[in-house]
C-alpha positions in Angstrom: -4.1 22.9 -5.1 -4.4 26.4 -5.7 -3.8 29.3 -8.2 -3.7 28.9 -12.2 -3.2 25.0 -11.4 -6.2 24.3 -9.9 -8.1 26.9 -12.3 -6.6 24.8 -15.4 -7.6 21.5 -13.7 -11.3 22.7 -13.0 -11.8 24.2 -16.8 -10.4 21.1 -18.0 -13.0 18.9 -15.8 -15.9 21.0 -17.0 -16.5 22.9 -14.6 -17.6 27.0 -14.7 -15.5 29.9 -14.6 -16.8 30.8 -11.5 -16.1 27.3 -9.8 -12.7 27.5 -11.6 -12.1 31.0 -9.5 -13.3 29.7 -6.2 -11.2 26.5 -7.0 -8.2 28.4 -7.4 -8.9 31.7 -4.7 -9.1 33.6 -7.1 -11.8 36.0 -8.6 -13.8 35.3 -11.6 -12.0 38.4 -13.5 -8.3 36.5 -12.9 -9.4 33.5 -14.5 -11.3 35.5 -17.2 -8.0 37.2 -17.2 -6.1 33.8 -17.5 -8.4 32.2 -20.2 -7.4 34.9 -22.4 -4.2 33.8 -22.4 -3.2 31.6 -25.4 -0.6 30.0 -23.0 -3.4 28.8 -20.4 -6.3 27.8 -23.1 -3.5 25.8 -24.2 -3.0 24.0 -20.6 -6.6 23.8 -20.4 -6.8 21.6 -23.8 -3.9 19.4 -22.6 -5.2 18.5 -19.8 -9.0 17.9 -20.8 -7.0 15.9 -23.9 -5.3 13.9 -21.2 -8.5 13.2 -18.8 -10.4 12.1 -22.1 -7.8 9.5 -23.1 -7.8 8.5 -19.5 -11.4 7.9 -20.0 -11.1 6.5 -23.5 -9.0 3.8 -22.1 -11.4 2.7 -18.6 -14.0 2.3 -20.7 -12.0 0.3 -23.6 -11.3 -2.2 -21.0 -14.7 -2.1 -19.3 -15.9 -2.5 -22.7 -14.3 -5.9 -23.1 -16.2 -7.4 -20.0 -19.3 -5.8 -21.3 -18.9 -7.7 -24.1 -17.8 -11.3 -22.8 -20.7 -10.7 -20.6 -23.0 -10.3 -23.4 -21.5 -12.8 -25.5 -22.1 -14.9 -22.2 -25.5 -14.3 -22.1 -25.9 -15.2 -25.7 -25.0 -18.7 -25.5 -26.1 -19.3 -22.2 -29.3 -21.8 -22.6 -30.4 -21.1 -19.1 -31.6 -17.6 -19.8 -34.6 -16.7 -21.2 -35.2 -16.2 -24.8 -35.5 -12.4 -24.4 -32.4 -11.9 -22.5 -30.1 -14.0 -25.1 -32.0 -11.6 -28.3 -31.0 -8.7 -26.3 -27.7 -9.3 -25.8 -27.5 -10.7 -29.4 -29.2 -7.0 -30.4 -26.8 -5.4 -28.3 -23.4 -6.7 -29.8 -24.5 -6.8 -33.2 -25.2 -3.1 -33.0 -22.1 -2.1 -31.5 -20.5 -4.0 -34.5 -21.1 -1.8 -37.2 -19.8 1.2 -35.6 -17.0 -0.1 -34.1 -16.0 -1.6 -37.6 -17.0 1.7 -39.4 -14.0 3.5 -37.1 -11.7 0.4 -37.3 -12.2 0.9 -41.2 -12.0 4.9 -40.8 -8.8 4.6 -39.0 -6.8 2.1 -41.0 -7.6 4.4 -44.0 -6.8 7.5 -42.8 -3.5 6.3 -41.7 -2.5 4.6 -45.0 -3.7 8.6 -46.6 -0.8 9.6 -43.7 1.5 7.0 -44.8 1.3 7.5 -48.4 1.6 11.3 -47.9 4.6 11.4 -45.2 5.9 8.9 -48.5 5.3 11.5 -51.3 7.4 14.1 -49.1 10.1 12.5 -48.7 
């Protein structure tokens, strides 16, 4: 992959201007050049929008082993005593956040709901 593709797709991963140029053979200026462009800041965010949700979803479903694997460990009466508090530490703080956003987001869309309504 070469050219404004492969300077898009390194921006996007992270990665400098300078590795984005020697990604794409090109110089630095070019892709100076091409990040001024509204059109290519643009691709950039699309596709460091689509490699976050990409992300977002591996470690949703990595998430839910983590937690059987806690909730495992909770219950199990052959670990030690430390082990089981840990894990019980663990999932009870990851509750209150995760119900915080649940909360957050079921609001927010009944605020979009109720507005799309009133325009109507």
């Amino acid at each position: 992959m070469k050219g404004r593709t492969a300077a898009v797709a390194a921006l996007a991963a992270g990665e400098s201007p300078s590795a984005a140029a020697k990604a794409a053979g090109v110089s630095t200026r070019t892709v100076a050049r091409w990040q001024a462009e509204p059109a290519f800041a643009a691709e950039v965010r699309d596709v460091r929008a689509r490699i976050l949700d990409d992300t977002a979803g591996r470690l949703a479903a990595a998430a839910a082993d983590a937690v059987a694997t806690l909730a495992q460990l909770v219950t199990d009466p052959e670990q030690p005593g430390h082990v089981r508090v840990k894990a019980g530490d663990v999932l009870l703080r990851a509750l209150l956040p995760i119900r915080e956003h649940v909360d957050l987001e079921q609001r927010l869309a009944a605020i979009e709901a109720d507005e799309e309504g009133q325009h109507q």
